[in-house]
MOPAC internal coordinates of N, CA, C and O (Angstrom, degrees):
PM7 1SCF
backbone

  N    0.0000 0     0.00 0     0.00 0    0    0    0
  C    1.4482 1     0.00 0     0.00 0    1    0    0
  C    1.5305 1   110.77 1     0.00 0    2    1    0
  O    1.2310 1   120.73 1   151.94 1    3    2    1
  N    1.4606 1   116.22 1   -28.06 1    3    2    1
  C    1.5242 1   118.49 1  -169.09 1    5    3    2
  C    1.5616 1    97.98 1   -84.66 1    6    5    3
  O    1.2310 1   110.42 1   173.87 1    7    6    5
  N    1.5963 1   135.61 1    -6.13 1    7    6    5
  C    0.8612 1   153.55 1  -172.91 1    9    7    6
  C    1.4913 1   103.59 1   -77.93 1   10    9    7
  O    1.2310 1   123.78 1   121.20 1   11   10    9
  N    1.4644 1   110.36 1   -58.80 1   11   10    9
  C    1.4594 1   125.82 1  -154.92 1   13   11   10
  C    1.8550 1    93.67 1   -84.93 1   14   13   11
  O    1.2310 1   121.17 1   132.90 1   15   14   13
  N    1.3446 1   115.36 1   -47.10 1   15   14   13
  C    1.2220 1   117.11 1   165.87 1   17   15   14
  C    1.2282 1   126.47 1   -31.55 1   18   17   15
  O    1.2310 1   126.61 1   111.43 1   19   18   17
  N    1.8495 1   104.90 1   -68.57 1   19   18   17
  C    1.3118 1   110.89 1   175.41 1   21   19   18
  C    1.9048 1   123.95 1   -57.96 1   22   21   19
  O    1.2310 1   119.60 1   157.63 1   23   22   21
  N    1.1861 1   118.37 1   -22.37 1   23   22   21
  C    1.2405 1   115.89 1   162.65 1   25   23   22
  C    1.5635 1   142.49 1   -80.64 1   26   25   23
  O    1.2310 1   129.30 1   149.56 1   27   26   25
  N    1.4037 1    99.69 1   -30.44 1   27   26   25
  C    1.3496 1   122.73 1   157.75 1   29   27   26
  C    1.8331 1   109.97 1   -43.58 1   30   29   27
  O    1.2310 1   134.54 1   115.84 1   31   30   29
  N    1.4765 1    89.49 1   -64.16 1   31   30   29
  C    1.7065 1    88.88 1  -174.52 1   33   31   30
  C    1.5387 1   114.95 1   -78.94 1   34   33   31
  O    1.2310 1   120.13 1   169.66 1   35   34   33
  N    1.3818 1   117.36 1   -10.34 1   35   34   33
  C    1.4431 1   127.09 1   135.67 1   37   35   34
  C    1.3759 1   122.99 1     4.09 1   38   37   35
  O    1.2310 1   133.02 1    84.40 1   39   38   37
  N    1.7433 1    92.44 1   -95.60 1   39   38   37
  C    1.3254 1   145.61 1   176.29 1   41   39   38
  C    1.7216 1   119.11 1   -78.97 1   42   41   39
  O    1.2310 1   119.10 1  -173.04 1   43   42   41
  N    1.2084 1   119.32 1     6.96 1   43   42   41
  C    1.3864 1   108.52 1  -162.39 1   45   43   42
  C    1.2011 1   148.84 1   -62.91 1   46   45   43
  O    1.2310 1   135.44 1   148.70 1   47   46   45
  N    1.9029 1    87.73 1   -31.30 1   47   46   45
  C    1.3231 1   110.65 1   161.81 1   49   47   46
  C    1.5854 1   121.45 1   -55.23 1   50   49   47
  O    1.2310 1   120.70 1   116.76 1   51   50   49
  N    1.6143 1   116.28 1   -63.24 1   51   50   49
  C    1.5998 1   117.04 1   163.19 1   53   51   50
  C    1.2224 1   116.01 1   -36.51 1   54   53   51
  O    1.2310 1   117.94 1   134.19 1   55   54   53
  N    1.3515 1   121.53 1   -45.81 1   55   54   53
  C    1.6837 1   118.11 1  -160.22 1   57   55   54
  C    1.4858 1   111.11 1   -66.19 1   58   57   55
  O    1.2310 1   130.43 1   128.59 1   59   58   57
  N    1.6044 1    97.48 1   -51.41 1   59   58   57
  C    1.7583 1   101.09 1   161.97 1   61   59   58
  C    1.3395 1   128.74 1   -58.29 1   62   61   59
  O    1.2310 1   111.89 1   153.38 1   63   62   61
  N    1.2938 1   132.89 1   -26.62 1   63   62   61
  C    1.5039 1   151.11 1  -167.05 1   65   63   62
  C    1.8903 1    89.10 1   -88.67 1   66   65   63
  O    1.2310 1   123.94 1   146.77 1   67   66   65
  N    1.1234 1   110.05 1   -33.23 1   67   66   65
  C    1.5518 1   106.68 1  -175.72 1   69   67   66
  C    1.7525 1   100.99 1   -85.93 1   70   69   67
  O    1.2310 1   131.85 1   132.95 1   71   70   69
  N    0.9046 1    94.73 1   -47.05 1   71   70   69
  C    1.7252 1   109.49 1  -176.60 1   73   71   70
  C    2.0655 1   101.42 1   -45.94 1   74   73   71
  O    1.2310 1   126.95 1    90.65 1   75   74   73
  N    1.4347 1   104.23 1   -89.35 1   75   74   73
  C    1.4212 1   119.82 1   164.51 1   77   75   74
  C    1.5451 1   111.37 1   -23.42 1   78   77   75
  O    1.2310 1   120.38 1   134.60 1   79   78   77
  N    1.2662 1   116.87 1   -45.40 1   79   78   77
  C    2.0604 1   103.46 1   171.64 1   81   79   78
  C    1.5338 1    97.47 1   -79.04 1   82   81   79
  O    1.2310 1   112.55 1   119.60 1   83   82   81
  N    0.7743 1   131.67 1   -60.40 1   83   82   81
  C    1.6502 1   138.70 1  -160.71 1   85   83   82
  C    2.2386 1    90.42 1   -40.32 1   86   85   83
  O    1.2310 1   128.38 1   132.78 1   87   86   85
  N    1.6025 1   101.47 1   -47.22 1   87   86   85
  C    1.3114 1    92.17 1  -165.90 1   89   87   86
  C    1.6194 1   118.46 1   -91.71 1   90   89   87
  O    1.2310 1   120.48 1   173.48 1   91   90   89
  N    1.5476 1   116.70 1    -6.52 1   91   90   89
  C    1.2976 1   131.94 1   133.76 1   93   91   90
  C    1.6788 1   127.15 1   -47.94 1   94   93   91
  O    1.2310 1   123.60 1   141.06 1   95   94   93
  N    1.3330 1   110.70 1   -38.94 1   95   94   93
  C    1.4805 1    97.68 1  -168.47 1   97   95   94
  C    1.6873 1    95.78 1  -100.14 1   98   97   95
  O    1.2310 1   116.51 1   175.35 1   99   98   97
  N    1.1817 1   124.24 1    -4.65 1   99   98   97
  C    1.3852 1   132.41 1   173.89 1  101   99   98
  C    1.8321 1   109.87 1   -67.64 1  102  101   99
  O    1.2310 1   133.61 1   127.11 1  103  102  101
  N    1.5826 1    91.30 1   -52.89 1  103  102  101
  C    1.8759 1    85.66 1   174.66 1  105  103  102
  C    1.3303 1   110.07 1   -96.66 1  106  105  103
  O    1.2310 1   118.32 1  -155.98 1  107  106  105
  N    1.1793 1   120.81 1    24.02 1  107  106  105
  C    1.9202 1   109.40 1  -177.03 1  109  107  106
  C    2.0481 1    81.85 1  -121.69 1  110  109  107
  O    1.2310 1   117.37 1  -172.37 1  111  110  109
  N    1.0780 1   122.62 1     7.63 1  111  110  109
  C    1.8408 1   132.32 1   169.16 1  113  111  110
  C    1.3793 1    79.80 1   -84.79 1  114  113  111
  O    1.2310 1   116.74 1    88.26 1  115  114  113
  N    1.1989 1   123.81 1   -91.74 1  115  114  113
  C    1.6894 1   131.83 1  -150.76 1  117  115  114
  C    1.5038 1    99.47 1   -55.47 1  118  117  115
  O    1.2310 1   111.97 1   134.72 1  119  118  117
  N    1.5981 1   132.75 1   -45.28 1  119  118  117
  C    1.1237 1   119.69 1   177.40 1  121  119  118
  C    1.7866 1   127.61 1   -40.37 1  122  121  119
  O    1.2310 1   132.79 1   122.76 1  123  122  121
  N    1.6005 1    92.89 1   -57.24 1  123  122  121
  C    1.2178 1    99.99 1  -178.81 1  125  123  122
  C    1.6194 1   109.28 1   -77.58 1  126  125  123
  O    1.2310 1   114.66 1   139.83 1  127  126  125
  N    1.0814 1   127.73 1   -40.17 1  127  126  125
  C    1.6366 1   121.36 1   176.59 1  129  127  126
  C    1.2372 1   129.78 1   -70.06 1  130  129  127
  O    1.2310 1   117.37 1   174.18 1  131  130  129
  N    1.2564 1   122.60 1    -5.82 1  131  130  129
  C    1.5727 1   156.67 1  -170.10 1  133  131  130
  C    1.5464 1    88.81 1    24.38 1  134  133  131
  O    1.2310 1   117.71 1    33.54 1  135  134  133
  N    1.5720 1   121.96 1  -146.46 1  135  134  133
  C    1.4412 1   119.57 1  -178.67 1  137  135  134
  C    1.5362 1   124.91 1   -20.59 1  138  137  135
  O    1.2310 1   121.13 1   123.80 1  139  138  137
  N    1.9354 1   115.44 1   -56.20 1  139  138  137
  C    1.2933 1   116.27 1   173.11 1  141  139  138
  C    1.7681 1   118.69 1   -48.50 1  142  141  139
  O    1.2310 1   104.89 1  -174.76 1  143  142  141
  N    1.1547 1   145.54 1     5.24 1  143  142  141
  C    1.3939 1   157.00 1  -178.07 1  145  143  142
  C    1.5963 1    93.60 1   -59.94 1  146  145  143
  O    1.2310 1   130.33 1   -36.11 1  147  146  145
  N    1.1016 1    97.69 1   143.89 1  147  146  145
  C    1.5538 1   112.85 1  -173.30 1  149  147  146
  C    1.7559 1    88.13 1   -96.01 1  150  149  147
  O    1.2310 1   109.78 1  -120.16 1  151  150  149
  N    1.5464 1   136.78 1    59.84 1  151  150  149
  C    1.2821 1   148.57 1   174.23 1  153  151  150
  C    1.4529 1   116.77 1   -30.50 1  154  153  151
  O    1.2310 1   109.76 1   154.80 1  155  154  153
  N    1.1632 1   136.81 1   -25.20 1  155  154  153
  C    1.6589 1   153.02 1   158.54 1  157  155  154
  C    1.7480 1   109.85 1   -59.18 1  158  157  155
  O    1.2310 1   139.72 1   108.73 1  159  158  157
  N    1.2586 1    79.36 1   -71.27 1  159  158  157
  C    1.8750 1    95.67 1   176.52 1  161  159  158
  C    1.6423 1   114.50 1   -42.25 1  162  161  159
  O    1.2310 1   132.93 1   128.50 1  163  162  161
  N    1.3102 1    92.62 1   -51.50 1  163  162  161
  C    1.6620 1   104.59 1   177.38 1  165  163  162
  C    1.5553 1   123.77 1   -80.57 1  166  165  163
  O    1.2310 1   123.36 1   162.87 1  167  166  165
  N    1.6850 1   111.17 1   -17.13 1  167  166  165
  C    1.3951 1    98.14 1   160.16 1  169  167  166
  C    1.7205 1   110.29 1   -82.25 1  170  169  167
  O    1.2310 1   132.81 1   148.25 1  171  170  169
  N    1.1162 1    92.86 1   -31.75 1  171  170  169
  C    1.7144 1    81.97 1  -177.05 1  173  171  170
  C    1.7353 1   130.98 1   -60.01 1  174  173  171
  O    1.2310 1   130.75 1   117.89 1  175  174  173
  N    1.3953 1    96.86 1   -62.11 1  175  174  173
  C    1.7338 1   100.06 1   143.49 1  177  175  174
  C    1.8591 1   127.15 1   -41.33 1  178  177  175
  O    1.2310 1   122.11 1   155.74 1  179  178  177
  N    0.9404 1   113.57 1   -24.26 1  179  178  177
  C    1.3913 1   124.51 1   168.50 1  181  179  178
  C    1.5233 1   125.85 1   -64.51 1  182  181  179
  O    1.2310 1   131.95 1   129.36 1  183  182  181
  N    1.6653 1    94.54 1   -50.64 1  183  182  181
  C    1.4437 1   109.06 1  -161.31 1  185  183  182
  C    1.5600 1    88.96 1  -103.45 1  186  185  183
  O    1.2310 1   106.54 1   159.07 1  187  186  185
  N    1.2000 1   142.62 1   -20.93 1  187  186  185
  C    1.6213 1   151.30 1   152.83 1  189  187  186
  C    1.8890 1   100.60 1   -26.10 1  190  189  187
  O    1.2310 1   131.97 1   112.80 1  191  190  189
  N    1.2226 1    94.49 1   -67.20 1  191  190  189
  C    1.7583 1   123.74 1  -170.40 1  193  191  190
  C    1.3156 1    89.97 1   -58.57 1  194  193  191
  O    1.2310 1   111.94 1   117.83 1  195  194  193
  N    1.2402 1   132.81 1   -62.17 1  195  194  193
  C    1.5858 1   133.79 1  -151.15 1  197  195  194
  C    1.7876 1    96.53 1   -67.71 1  198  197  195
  O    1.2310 1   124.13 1   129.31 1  199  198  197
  N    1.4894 1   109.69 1   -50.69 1  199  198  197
  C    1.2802 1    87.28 1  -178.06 1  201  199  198
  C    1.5693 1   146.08 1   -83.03 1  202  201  199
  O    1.2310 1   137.62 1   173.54 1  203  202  201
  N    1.6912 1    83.46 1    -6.46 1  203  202  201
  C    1.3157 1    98.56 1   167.50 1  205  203  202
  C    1.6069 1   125.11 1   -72.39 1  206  205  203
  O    1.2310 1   119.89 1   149.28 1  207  206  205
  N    1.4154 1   117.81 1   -30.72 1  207  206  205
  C    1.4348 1   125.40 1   151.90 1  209  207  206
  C    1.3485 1   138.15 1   -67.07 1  210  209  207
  O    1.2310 1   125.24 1   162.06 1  211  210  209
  N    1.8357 1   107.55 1   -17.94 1  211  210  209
  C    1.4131 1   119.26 1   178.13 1  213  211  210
  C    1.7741 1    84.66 1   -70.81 1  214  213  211
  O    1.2310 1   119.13 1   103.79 1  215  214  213
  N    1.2311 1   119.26 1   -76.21 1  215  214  213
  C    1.5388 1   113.18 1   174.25 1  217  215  214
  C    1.2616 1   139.81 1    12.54 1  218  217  215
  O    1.2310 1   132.12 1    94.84 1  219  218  217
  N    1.7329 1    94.19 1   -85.16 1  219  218  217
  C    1.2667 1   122.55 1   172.96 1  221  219  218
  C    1.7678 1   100.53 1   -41.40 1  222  221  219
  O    1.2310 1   119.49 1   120.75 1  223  222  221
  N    1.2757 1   118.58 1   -59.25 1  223  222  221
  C    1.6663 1   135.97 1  -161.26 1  225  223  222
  C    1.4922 1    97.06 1   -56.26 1  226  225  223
  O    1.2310 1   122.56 1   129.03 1  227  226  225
  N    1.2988 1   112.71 1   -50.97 1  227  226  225
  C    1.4095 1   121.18 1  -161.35 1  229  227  226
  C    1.1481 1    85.88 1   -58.98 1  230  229  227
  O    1.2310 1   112.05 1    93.47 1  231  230  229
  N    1.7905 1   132.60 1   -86.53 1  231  230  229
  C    1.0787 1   134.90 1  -150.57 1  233  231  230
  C    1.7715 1   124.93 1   -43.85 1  234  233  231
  O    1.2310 1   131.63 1   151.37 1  235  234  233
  N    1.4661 1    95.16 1   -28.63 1  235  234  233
  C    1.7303 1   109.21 1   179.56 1  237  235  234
  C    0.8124 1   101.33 1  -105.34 1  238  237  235
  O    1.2310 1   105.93 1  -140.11 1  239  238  237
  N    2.2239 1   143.72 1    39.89 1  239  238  237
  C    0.9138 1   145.47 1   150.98 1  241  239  238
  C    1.3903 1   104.17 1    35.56 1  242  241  239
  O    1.2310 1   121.11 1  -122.12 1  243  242  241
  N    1.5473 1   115.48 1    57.88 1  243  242  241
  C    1.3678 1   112.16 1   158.00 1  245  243  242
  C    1.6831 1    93.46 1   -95.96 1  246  245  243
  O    1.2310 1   124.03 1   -43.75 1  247  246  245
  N    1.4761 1   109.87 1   136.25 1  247  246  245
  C    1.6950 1    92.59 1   166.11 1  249  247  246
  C    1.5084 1   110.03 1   -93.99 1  250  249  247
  O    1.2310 1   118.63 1   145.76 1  251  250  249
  N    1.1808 1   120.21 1   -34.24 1  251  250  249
  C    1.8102 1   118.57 1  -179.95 1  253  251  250
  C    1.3577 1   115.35 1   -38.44 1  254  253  251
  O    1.2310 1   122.75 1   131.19 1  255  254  253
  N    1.7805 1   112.33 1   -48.81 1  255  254  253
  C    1.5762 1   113.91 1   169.25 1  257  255  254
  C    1.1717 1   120.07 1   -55.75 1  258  257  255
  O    1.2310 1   128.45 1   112.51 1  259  258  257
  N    1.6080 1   101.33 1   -67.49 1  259  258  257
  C    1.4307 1   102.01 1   155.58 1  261  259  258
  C    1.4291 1   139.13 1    26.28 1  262  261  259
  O    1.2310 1   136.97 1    83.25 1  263  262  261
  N    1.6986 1    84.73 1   -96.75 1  263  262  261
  C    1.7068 1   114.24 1   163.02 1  265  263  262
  C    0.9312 1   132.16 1   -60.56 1  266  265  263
  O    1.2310 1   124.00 1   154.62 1  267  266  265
  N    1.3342 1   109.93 1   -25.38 1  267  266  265
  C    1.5890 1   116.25 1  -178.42 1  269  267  266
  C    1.7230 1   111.62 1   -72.57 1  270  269  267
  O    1.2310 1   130.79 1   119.38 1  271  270  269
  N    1.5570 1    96.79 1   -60.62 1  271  270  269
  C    1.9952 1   113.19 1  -168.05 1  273  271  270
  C    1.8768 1    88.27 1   -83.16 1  274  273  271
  O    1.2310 1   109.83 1  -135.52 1  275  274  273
  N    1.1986 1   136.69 1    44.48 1  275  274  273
  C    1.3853 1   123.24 1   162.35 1  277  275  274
  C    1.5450 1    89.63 1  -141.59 1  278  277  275
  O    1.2310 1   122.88 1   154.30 1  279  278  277
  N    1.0996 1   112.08 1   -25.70 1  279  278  277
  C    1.7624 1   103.22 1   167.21 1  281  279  278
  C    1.7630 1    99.93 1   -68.61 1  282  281  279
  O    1.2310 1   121.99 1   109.72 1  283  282  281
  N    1.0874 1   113.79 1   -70.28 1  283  282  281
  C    1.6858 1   125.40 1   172.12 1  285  283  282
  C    1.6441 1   114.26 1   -31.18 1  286  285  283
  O    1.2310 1   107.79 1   141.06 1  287  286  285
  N    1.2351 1   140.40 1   -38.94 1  287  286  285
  C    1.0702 1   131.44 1   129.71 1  289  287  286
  C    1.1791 1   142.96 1    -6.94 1  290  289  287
  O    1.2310 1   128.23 1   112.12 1  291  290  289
  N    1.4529 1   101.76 1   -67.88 1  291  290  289
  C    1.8277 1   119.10 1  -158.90 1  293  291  290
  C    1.3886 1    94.97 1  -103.50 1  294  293  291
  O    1.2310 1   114.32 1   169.28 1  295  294  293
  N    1.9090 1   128.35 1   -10.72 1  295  294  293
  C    0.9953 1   130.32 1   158.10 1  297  295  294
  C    1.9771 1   114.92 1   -54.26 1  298  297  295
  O    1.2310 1   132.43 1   117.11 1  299  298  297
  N    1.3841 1    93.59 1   -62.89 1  299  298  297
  C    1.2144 1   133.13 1   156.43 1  301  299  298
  C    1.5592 1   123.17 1   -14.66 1  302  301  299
  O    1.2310 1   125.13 1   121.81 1  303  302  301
  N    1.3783 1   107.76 1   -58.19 1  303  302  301
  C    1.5624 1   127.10 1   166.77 1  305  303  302
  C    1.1426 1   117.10 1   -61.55 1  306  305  303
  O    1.2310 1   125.16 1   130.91 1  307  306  305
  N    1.4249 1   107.69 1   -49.09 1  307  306  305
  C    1.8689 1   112.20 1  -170.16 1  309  307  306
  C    1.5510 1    94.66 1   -95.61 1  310  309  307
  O    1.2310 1   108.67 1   175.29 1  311  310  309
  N    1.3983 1   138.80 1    -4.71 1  311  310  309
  C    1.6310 1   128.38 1   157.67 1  313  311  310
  C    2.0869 1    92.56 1   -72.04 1  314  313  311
  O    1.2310 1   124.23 1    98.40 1  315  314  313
  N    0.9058 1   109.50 1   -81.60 1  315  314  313
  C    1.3994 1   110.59 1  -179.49 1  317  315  314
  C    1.5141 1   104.51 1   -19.54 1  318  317  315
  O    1.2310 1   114.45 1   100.57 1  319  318  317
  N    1.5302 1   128.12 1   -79.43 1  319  318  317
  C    1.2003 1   115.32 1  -165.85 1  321  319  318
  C    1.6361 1   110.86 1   -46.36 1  322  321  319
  O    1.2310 1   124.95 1   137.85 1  323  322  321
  N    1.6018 1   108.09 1   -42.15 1  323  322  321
  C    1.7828 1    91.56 1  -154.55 1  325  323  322
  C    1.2251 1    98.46 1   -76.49 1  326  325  323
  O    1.2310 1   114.56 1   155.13 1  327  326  325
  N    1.6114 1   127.92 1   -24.87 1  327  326  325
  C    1.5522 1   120.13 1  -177.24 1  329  327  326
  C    1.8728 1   115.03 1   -73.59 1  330  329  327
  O    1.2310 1   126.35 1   179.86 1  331  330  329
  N    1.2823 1   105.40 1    -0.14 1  331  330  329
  C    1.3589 1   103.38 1  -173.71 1  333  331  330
  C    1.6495 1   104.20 1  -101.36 1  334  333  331
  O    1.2310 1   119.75 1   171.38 1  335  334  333
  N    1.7729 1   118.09 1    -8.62 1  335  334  333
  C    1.2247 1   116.47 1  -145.99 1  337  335  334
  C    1.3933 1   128.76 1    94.87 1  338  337  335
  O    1.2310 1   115.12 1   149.69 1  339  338  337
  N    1.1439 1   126.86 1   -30.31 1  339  338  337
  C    1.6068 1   141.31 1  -176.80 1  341  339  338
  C    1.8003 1   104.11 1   -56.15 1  342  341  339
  O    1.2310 1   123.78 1   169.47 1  343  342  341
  N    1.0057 1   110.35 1   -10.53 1  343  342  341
  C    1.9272 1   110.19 1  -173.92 1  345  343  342
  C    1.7187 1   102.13 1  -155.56 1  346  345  343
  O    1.2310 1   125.75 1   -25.75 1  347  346  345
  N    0.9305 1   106.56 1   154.25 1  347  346  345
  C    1.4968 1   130.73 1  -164.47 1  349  347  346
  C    1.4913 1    89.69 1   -89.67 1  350  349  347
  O    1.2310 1   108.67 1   -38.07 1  351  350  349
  N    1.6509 1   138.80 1   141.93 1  351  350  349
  C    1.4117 1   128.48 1   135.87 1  353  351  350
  C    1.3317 1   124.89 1   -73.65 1  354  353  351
  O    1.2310 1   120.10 1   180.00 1  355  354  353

């Protein structure tokens, strides 16, 4: 883990800069596809992004990010389950 840590904050700037498009081109998919959105695809790529920025946040003890991409996550989880079938709407 002190491995993955140490590279992350490495890299942190890219990882977030990768993260932040990934979660731009995730809602500008659903924008433009409105209902037709492949909704699975896009939570997963979604919640991919979220945790890769909850990360980033953690490690640079921002807590606001933090809070934000670890809510986005667990948002993330329960979009994943209900779009996969895993939860009832």
């Amino acid at each position: 883990m002190v491995a993955v840590n140490a590279f992350i904050l490495k890299h942190i700037r890219t990882i977030e800069l990768v993260g932040v498009l990934m979660r731009i081109s995730s809602f500008s998919l659903v924008s433009w596809l409105g209902p037709t959105s492949p909704f699975l695809f896009v939570w997963v790529f979604n919640t991919i992004d979220a945790i890769m920025l909850a990360w980033c946040a953690v490690l640079k003890k921002d807590l606001a990010y933090s809070v934000l991409n670890v809510f986005w996550v667990i948002i993330g989880i329960i979009g994943i389950l209900r779009a996969g079938g895993g939860l009832p709407y």
